[in-house]
Backbone as a chain_set.jsonl record, in Angstrom:
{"seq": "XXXXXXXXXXXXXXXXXXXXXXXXXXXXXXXXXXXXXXXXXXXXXXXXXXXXXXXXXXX", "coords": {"N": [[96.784, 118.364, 124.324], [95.11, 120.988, 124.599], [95.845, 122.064, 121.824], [94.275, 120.965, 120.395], [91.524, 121.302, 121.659], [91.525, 124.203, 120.893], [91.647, 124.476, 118.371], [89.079, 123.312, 117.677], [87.733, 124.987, 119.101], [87.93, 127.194, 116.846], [87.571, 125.852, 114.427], [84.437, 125.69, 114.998], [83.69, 128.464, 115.05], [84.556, 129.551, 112.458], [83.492, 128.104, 110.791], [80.835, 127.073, 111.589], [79.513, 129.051, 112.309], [77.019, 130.716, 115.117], [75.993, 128.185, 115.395], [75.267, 126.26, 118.227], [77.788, 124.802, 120.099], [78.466, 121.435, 122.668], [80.017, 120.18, 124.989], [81.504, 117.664, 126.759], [83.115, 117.401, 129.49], [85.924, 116.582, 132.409], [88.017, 118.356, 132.416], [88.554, 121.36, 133.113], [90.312, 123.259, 132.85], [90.918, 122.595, 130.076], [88.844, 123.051, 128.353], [87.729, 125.573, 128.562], [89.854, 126.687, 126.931], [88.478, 126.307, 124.497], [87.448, 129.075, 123.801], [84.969, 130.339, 122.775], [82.347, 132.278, 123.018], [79.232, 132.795, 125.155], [79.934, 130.716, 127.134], [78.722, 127.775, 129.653], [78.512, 126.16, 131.939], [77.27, 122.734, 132.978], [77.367, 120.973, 135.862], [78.115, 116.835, 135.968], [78.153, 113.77, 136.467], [80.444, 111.091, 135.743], [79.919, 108.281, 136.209], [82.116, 108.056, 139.008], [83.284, 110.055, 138.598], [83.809, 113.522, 138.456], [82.203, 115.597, 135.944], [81.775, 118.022, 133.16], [79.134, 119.37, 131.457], [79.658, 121.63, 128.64], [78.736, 124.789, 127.616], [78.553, 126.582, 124.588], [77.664, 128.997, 122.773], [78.08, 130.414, 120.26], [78.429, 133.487, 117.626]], "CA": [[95.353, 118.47, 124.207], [95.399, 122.408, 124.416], [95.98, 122.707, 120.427], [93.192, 120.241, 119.799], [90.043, 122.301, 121.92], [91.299, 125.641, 120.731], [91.163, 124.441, 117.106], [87.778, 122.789, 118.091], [86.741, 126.82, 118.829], [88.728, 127.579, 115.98], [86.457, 125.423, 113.511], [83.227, 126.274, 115.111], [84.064, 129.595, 114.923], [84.902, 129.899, 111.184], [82.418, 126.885, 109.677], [79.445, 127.163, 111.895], [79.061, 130.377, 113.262], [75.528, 130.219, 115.197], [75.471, 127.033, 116.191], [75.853, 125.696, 119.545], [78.628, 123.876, 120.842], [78.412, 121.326, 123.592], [81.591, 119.083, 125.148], [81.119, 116.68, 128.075], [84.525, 116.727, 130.065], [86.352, 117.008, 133.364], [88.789, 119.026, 132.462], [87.7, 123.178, 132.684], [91.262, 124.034, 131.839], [91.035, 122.721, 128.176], [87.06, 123.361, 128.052], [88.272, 127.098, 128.33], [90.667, 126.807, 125.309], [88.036, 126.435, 123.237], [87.482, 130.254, 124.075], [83.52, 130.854, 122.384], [81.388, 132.879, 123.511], [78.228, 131.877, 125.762], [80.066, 129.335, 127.933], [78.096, 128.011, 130.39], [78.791, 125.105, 132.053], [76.557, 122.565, 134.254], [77.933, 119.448, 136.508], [77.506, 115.991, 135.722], [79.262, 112.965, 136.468], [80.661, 109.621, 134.671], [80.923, 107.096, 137.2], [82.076, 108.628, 140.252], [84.461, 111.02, 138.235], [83.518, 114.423, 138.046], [82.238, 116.0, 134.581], [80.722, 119.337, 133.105], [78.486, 119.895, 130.35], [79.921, 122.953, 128.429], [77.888, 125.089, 126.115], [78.823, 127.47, 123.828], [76.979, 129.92, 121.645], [79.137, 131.775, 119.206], [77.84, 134.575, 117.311]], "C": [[94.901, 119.932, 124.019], [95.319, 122.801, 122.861], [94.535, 121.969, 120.06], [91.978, 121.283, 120.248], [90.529, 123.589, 121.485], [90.97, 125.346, 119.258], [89.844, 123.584, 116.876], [86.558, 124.313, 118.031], [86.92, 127.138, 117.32], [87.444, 127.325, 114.708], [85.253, 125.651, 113.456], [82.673, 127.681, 114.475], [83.878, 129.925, 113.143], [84.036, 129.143, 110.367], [80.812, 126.797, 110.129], [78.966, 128.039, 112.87], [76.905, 130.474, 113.147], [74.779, 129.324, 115.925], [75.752, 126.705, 117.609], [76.453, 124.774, 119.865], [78.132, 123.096, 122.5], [79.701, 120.393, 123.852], [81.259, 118.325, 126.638], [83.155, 116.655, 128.171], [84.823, 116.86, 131.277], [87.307, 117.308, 133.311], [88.782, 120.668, 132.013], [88.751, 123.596, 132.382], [91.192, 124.223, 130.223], [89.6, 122.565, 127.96], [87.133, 124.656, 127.814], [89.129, 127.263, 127.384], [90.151, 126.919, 124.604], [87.566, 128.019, 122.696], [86.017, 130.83, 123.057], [83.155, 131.191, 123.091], [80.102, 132.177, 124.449], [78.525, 130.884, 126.385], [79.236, 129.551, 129.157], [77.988, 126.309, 130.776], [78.103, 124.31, 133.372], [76.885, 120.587, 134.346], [77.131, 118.397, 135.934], [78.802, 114.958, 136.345], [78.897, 111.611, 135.648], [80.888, 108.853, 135.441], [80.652, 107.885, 138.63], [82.817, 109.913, 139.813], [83.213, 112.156, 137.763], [83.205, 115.25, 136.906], [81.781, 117.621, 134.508], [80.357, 119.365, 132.038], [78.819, 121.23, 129.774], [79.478, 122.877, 127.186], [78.533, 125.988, 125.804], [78.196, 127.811, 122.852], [77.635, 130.737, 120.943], [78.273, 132.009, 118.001], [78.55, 133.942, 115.781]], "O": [[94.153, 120.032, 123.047], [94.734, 123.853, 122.602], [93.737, 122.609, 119.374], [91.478, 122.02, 119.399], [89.66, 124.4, 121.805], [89.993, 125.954, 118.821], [89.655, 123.194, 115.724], [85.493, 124.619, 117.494], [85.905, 127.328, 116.649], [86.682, 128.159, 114.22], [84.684, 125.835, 112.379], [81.709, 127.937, 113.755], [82.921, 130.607, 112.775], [83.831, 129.537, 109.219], [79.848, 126.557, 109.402], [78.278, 127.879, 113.878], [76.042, 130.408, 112.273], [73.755, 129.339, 116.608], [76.847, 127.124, 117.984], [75.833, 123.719, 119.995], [77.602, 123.77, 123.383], [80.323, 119.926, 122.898], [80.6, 118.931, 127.483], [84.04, 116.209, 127.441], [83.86, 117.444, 131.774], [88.028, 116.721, 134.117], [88.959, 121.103, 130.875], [88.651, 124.479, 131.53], [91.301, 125.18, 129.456], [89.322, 121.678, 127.154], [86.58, 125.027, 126.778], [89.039, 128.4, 126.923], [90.634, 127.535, 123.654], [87.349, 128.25, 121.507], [86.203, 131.956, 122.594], [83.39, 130.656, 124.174], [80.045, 130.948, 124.412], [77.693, 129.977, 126.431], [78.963, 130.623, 129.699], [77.498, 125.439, 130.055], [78.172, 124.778, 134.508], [76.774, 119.599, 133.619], [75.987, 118.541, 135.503], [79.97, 115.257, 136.593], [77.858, 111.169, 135.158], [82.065, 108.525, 135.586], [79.604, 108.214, 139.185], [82.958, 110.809, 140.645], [82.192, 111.964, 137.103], [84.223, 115.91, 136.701], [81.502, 118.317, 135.485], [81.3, 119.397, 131.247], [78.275, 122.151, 130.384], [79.502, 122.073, 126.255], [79.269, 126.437, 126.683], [78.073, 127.004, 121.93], [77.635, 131.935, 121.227], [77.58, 131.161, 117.439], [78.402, 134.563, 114.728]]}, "num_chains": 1, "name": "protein.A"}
């Protein structure tokens, strides 16, 4: 999963510089792979399972 969110930054990065990224997950290891700028991340949950809303603003 690791190759997938960094080439997730990867694409943002290079095709829509500007825009804002968001990702719904519970996993902040590979939410941090995607490595953009402006993260900023705020709780949520699915169920009973733990989530986070992560944003990203890249330049």
């Amino acid at each position: 999963m690791e190759p997938l969110y960094k080439s997730i930054g990867d694409a943002v990065a290079a095709h829509w510089p500007g825009w804002r990224l968001a990702v719904f997950t519970s996993n902040d290891f590979l939410a941090k792979q995607i490595k953009l700028p402006g993260r900023k991340a705020t709780p949520f949950y699915n169920g009973s399972l733990a989530c986070k809303l992560w944003q990203f603003e890249p330049v």
